[in-house]
mmCIF file of the N, C-alpha and C atoms, coordinates in Angstrom:
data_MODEL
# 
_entry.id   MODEL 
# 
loop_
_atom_site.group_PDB 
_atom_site.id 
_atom_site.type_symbol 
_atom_site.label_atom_id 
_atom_site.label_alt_id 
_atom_site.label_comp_id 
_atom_site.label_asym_id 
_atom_site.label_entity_id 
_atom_site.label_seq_id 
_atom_site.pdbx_PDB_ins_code 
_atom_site.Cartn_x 
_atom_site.Cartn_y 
_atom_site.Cartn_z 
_atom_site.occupancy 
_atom_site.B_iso_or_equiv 
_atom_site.pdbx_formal_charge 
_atom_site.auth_seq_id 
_atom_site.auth_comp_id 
_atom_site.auth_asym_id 
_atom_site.auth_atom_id 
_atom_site.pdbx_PDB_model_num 
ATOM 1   N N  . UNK A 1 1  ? 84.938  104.126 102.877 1.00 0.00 ? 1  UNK A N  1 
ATOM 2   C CA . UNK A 1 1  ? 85.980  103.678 103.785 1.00 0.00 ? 1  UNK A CA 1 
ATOM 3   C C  . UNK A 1 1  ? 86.115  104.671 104.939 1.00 0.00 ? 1  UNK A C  1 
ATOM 4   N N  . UNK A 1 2  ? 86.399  104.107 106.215 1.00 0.00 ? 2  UNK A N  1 
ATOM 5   C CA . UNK A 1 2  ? 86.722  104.938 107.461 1.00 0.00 ? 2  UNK A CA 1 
ATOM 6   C C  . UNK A 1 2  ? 87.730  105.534 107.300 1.00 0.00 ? 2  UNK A C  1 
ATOM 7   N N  . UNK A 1 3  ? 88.116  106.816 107.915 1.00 0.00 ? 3  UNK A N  1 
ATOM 8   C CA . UNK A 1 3  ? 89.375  107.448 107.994 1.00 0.00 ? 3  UNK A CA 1 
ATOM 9   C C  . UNK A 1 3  ? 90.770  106.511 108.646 1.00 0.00 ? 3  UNK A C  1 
ATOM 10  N N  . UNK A 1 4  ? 90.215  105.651 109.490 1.00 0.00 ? 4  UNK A N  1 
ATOM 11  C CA . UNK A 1 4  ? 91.235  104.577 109.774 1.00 0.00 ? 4  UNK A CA 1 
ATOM 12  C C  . UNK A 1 4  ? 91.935  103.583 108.352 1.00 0.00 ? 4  UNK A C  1 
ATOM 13  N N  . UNK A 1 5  ? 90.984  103.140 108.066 1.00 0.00 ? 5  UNK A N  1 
ATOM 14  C CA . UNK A 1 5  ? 91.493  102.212 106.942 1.00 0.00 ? 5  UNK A CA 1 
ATOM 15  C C  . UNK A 1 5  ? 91.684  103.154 105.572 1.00 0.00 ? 5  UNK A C  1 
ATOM 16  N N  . UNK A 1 6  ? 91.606  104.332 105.526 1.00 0.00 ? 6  UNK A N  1 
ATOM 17  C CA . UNK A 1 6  ? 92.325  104.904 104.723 1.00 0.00 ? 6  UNK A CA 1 
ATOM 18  C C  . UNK A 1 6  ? 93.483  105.858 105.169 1.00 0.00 ? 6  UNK A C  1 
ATOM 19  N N  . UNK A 1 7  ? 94.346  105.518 106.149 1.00 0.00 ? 7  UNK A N  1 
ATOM 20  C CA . UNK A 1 7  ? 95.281  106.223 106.735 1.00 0.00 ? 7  UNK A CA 1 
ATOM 21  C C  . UNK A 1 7  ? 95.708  104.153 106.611 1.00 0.00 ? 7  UNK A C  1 
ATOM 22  N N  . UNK A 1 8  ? 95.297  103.343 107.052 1.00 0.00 ? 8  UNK A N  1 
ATOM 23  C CA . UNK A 1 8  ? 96.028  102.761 106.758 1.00 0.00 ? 8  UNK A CA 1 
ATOM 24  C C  . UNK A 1 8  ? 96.551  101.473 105.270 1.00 0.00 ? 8  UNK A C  1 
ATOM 25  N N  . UNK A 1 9  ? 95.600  102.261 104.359 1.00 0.00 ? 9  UNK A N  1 
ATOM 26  C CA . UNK A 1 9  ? 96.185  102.352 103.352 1.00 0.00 ? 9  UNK A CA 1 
ATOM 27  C C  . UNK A 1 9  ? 97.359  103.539 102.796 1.00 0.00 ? 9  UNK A C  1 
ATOM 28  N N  . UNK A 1 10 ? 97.257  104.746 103.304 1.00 0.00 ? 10 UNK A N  1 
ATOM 29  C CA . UNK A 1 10 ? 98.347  105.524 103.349 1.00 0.00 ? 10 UNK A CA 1 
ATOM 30  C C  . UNK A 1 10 ? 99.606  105.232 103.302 1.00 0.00 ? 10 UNK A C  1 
ATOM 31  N N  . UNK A 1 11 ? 99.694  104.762 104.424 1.00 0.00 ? 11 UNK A N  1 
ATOM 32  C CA . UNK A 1 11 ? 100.621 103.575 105.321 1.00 0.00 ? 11 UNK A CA 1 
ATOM 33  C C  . UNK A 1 11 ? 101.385 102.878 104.581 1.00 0.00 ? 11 UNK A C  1 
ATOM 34  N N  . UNK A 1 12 ? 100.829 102.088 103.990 1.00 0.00 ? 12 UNK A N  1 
ATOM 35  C CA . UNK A 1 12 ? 101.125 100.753 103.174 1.00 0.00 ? 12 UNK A CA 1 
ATOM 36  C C  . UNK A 1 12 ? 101.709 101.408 101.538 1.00 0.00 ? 12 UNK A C  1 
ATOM 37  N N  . UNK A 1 13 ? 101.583 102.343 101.298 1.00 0.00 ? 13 UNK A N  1 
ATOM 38  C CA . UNK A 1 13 ? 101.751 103.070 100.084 1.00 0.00 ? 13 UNK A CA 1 
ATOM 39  C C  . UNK A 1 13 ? 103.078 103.793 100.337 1.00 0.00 ? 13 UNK A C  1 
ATOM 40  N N  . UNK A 1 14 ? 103.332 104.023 101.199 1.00 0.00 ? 14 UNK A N  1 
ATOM 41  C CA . UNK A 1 14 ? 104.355 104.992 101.754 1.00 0.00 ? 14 UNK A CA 1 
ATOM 42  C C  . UNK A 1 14 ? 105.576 103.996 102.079 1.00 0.00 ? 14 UNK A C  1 
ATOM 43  N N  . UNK A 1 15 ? 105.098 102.680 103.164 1.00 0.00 ? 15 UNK A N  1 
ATOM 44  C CA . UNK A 1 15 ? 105.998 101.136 102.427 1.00 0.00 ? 15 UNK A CA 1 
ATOM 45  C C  . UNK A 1 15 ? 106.352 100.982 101.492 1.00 0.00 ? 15 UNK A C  1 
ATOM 46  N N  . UNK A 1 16 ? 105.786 100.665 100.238 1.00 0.00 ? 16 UNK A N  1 
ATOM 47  C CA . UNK A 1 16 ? 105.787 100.191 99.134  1.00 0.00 ? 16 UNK A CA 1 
ATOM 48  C C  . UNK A 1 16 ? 106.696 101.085 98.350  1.00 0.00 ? 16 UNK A C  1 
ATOM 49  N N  . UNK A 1 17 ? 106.603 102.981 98.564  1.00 0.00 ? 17 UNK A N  1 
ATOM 50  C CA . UNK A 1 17 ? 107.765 103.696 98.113  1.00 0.00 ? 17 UNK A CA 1 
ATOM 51  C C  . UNK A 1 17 ? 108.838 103.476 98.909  1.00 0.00 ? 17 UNK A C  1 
ATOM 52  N N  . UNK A 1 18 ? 108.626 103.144 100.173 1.00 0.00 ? 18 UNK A N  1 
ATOM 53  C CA . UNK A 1 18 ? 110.333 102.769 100.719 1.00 0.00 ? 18 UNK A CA 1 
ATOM 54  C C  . UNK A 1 18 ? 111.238 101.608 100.079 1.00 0.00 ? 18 UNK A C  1 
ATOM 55  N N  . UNK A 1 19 ? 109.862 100.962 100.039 1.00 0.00 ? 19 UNK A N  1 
ATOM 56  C CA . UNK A 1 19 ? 110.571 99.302  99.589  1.00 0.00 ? 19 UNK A CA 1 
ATOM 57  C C  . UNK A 1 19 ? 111.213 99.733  98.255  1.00 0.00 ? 19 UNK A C  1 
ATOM 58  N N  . UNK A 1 20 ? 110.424 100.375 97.306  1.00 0.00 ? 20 UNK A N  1 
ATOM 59  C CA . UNK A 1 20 ? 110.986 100.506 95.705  1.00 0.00 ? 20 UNK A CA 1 
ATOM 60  C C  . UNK A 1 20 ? 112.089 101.285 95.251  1.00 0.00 ? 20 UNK A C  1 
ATOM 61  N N  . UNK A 1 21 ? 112.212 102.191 96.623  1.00 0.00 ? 21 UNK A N  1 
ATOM 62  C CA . UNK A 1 21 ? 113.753 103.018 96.993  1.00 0.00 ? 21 UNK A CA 1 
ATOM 63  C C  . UNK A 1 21 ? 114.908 101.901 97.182  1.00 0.00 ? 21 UNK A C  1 
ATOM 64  N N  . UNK A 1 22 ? 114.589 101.278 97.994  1.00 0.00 ? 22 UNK A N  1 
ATOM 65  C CA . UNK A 1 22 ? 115.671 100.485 98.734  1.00 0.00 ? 22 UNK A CA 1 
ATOM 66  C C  . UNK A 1 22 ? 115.977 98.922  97.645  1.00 0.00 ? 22 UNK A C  1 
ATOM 67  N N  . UNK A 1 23 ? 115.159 98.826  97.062  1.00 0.00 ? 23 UNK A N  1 
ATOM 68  C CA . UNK A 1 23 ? 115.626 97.854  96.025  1.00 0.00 ? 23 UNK A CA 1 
ATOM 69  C C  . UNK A 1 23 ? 115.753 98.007  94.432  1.00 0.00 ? 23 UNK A C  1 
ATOM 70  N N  . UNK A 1 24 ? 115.874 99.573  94.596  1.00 0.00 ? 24 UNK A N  1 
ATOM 71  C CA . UNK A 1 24 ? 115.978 99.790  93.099  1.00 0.00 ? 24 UNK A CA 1 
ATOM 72  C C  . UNK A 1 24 ? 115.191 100.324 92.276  1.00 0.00 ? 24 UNK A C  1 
ATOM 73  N N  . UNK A 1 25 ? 113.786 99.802  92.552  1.00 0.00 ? 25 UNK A N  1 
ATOM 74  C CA . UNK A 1 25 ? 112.169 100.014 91.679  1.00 0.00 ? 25 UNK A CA 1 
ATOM 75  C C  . UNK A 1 25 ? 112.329 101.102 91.196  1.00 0.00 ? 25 UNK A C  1 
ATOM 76  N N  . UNK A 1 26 ? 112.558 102.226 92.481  1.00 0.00 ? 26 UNK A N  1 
ATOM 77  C CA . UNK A 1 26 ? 112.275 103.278 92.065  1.00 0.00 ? 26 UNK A CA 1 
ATOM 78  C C  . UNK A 1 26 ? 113.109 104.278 90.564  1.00 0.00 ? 26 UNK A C  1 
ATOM 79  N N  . UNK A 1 27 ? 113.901 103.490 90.449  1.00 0.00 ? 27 UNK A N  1 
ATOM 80  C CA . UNK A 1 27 ? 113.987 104.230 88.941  1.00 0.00 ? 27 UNK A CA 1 
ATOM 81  C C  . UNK A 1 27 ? 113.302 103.522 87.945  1.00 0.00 ? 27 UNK A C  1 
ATOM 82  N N  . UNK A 1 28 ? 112.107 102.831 88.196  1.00 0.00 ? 28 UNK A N  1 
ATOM 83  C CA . UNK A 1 28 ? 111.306 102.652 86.939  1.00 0.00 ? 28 UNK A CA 1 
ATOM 84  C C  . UNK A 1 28 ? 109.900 104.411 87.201  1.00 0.00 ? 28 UNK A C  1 
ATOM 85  N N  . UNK A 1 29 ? 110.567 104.960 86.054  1.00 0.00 ? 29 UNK A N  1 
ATOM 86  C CA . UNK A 1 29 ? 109.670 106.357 86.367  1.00 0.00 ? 29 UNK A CA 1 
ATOM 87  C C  . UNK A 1 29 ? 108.223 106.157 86.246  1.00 0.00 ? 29 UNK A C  1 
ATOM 88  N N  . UNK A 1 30 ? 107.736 105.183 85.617  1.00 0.00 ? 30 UNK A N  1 
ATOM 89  C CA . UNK A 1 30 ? 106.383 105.193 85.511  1.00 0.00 ? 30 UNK A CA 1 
ATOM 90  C C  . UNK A 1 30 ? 105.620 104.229 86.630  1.00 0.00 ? 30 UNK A C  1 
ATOM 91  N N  . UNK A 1 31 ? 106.102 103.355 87.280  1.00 0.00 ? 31 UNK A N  1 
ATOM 92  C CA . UNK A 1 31 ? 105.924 103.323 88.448  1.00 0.00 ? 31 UNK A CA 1 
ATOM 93  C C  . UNK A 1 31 ? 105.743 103.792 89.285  1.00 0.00 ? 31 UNK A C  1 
ATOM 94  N N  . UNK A 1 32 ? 106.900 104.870 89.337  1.00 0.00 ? 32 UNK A N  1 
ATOM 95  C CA . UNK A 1 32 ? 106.787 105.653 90.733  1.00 0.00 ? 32 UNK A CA 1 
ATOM 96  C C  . UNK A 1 32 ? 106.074 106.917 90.303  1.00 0.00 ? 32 UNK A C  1 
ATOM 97  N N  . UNK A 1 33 ? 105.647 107.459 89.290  1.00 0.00 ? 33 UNK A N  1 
ATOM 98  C CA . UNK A 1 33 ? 104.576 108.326 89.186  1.00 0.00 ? 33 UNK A CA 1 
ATOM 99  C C  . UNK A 1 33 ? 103.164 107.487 89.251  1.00 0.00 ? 33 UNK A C  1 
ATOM 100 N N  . UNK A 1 34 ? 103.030 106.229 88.676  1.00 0.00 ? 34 UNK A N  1 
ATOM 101 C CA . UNK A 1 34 ? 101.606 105.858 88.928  1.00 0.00 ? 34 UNK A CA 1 
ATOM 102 C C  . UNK A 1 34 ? 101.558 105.768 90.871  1.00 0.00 ? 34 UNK A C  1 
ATOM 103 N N  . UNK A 1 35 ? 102.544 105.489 91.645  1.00 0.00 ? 35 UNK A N  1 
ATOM 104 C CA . UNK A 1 35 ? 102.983 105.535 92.874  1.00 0.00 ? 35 UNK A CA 1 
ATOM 105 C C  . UNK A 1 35 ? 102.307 106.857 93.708  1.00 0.00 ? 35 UNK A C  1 
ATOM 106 N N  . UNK A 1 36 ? 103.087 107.522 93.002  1.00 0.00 ? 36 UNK A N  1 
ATOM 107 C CA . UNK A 1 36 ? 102.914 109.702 93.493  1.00 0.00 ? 36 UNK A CA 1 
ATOM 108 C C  . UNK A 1 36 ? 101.708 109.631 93.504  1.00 0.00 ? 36 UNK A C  1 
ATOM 109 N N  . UNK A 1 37 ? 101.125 109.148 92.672  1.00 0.00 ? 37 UNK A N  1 
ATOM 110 C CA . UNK A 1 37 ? 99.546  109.373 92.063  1.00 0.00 ? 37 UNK A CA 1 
ATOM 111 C C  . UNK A 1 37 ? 98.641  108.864 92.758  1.00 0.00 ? 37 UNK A C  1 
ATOM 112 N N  . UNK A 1 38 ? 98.834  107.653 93.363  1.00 0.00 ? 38 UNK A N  1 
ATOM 113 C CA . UNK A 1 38 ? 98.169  107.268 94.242  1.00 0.00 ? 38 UNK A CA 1 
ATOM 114 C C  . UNK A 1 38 ? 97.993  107.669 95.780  1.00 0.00 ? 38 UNK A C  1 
ATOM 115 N N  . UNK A 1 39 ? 99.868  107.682 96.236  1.00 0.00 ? 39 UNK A N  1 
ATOM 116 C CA . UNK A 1 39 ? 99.864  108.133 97.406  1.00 0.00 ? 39 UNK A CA 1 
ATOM 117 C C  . UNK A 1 39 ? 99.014  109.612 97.610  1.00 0.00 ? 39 UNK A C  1 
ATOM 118 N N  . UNK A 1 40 ? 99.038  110.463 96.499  1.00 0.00 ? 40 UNK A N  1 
ATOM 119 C CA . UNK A 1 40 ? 98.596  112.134 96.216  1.00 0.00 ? 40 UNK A CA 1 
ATOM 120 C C  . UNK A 1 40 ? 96.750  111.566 96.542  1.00 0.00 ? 40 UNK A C  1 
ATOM 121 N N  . UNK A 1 41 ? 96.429  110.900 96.191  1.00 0.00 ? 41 UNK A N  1 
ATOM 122 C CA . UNK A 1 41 ? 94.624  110.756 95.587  1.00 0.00 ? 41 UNK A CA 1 
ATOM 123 C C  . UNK A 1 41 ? 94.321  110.158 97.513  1.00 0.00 ? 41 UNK A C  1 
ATOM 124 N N  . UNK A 1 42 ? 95.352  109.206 97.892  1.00 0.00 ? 42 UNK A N  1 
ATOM 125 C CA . UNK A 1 42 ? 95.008  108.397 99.078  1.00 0.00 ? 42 UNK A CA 1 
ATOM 126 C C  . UNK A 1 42 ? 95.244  109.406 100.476 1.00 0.00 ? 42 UNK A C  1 
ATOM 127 N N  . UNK A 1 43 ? 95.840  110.451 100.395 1.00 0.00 ? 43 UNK A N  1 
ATOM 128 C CA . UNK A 1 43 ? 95.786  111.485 100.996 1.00 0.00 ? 43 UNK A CA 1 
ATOM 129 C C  . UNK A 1 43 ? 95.032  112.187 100.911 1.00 0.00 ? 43 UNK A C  1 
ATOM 130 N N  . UNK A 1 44 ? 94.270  112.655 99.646  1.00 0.00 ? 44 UNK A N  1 
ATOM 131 C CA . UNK A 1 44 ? 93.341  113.071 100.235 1.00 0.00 ? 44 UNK A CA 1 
ATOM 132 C C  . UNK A 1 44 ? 91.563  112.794 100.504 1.00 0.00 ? 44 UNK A C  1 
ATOM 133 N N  . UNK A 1 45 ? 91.785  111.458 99.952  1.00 0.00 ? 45 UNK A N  1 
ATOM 134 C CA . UNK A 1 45 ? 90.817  110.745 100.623 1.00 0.00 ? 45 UNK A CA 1 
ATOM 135 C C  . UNK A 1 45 ? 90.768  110.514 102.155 1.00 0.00 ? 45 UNK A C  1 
ATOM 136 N N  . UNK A 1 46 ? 92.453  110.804 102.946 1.00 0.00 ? 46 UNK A N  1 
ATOM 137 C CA . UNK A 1 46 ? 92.318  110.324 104.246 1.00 0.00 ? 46 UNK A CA 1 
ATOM 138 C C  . UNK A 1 46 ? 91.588  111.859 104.998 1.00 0.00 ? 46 UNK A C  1 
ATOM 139 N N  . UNK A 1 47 ? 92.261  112.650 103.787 1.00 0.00 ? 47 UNK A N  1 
ATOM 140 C CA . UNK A 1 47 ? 91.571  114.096 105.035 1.00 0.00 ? 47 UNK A CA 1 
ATOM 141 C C  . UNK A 1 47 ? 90.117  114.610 104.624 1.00 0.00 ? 47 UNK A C  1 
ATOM 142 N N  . UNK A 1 48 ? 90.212  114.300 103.865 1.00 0.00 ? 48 UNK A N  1 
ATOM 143 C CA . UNK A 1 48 ? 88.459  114.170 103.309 1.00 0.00 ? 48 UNK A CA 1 
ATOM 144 C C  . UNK A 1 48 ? 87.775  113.466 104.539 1.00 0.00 ? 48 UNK A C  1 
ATOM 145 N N  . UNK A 1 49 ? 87.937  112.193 104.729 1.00 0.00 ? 49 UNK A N  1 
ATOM 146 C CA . UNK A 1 49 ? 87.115  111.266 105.698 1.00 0.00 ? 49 UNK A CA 1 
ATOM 147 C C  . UNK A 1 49 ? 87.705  111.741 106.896 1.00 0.00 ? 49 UNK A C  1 
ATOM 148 N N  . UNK A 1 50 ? 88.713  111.749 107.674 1.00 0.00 ? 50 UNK A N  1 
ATOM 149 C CA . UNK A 1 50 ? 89.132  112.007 108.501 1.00 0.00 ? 50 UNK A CA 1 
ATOM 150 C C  . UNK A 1 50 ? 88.027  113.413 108.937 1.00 0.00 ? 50 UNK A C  1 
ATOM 151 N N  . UNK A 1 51 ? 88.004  114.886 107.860 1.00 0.00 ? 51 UNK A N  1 
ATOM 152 C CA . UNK A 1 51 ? 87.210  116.187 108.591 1.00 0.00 ? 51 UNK A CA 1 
ATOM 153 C C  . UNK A 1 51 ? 85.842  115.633 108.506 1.00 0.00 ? 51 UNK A C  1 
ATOM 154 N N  . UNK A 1 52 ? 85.149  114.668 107.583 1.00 0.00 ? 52 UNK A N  1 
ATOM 155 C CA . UNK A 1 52 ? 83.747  114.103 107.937 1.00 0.00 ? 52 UNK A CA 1 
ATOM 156 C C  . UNK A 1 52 ? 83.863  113.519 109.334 1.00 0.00 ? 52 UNK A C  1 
ATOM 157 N N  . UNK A 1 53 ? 84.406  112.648 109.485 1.00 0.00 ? 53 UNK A N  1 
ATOM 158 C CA . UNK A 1 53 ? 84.162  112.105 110.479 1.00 0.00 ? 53 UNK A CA 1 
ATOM 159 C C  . UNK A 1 53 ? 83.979  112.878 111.694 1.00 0.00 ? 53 UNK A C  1 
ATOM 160 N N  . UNK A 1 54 ? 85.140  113.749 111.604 1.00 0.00 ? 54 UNK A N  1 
ATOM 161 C CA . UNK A 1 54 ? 85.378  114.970 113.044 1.00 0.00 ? 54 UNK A CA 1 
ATOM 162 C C  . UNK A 1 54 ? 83.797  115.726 112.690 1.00 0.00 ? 54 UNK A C  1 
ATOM 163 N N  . UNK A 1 55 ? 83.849  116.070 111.759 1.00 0.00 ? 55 UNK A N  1 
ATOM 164 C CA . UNK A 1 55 ? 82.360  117.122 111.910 1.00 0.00 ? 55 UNK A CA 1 
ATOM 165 C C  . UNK A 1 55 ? 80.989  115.961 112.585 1.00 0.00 ? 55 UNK A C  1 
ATOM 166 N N  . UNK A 1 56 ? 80.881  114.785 112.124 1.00 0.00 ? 56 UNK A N  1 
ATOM 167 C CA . UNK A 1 56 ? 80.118  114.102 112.738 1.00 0.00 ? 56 UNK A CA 1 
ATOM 168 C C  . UNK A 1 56 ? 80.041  114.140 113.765 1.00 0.00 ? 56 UNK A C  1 
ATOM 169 N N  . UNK A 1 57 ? 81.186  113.700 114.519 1.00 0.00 ? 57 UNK A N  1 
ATOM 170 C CA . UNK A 1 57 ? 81.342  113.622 116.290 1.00 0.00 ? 57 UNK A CA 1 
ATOM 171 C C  . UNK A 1 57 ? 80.671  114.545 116.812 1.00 0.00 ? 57 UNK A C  1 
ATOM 172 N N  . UNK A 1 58 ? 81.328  116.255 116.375 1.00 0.00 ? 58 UNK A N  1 
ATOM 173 C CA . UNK A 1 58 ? 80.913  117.016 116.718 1.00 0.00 ? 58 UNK A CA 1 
ATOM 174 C C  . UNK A 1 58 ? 79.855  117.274 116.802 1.00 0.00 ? 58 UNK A C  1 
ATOM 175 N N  . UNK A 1 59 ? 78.760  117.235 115.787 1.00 0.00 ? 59 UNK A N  1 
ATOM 176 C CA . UNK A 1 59 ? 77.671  117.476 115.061 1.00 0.00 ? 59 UNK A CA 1 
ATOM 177 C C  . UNK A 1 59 ? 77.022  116.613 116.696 1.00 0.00 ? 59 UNK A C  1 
ATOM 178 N N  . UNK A 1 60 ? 77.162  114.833 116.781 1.00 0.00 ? 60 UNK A N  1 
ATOM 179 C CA . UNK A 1 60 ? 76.806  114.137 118.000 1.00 0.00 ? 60 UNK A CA 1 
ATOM 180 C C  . UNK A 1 60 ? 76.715  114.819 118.932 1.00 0.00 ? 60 UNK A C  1 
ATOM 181 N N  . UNK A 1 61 ? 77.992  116.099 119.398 1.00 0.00 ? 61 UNK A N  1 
ATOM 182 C CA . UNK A 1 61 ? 78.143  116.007 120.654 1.00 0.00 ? 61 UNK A CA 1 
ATOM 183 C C  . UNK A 1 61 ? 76.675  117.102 121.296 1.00 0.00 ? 61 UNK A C  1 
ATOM 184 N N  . UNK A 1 62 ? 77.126  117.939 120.034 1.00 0.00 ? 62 UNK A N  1 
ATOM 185 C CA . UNK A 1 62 ? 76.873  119.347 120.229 1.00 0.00 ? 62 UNK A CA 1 
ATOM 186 C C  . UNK A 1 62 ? 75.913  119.702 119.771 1.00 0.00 ? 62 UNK A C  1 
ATOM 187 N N  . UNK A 1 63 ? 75.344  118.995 118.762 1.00 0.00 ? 63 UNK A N  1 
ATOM 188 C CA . UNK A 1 63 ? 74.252  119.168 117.689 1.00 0.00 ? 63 UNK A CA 1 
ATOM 189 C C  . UNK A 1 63 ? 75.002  120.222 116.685 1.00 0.00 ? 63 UNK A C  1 
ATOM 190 N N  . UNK A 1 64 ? 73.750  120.228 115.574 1.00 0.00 ? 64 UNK A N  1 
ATOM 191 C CA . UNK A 1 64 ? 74.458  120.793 114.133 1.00 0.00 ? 64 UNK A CA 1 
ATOM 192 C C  . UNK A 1 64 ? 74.535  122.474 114.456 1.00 0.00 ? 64 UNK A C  1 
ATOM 193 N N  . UNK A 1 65 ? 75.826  122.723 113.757 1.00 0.00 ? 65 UNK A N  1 
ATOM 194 C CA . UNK A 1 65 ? 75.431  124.240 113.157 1.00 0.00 ? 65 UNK A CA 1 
ATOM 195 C C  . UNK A 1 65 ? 74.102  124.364 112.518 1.00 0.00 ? 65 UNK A C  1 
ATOM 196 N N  . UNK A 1 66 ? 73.911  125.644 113.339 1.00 0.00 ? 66 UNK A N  1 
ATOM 197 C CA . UNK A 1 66 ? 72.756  126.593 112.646 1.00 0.00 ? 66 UNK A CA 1 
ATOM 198 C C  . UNK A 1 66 ? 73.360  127.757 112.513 1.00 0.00 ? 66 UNK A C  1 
ATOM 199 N N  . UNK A 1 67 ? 72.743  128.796 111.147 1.00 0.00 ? 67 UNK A N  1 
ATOM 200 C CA . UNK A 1 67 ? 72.485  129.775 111.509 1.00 0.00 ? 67 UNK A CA 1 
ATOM 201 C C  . UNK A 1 67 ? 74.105  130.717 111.008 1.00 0.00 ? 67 UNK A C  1 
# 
C-alpha cells in the first residue's frame, strides 16, 4: 500500500474511535484495545511507507547514497 492510502486508512480509524467515544462503544474495553492495536500497527505502517517513499524520490532525484 502507498503512504497515501495508508494515512488514509489512519484516518478512518481515528473516525471510528471518535464515533465509539461519542456513542458509547468505547467502554466496550476489548474493542477499543483491538482499536489501539490497530490504530498503533496502522501508524506505523504509514511511517514506514511514507520514509520509503521519501528515500525513493530522493534516491530519483539525486541518485543513491554511496559510500
Amino acid at each position: 500500500m502507498s503512504a497515501l492510502e495508508l494515512r488514509t486508512q489512519l484516518l478512518e480509524l481515528h473516525a471510528e474511535r471518535a464515533l465509539a467515544e461519542e456513542t458509547g462503544v468505547a467502554g466496550i474495553a476489548s474493542y477499543m484495545d483491538d482499536l489501539e492495536r490497530d490504530i498503533a500497527r496502522s501508524e506505523a505502517a504509514y511511517v514506514g511507507a511514507a520514509v520509503t517513499e521519501l528515500a525513493s524520490f530522493r534516491a530519483q532525484l539525486a541518485g543513491p547514497n554511496v559510500g
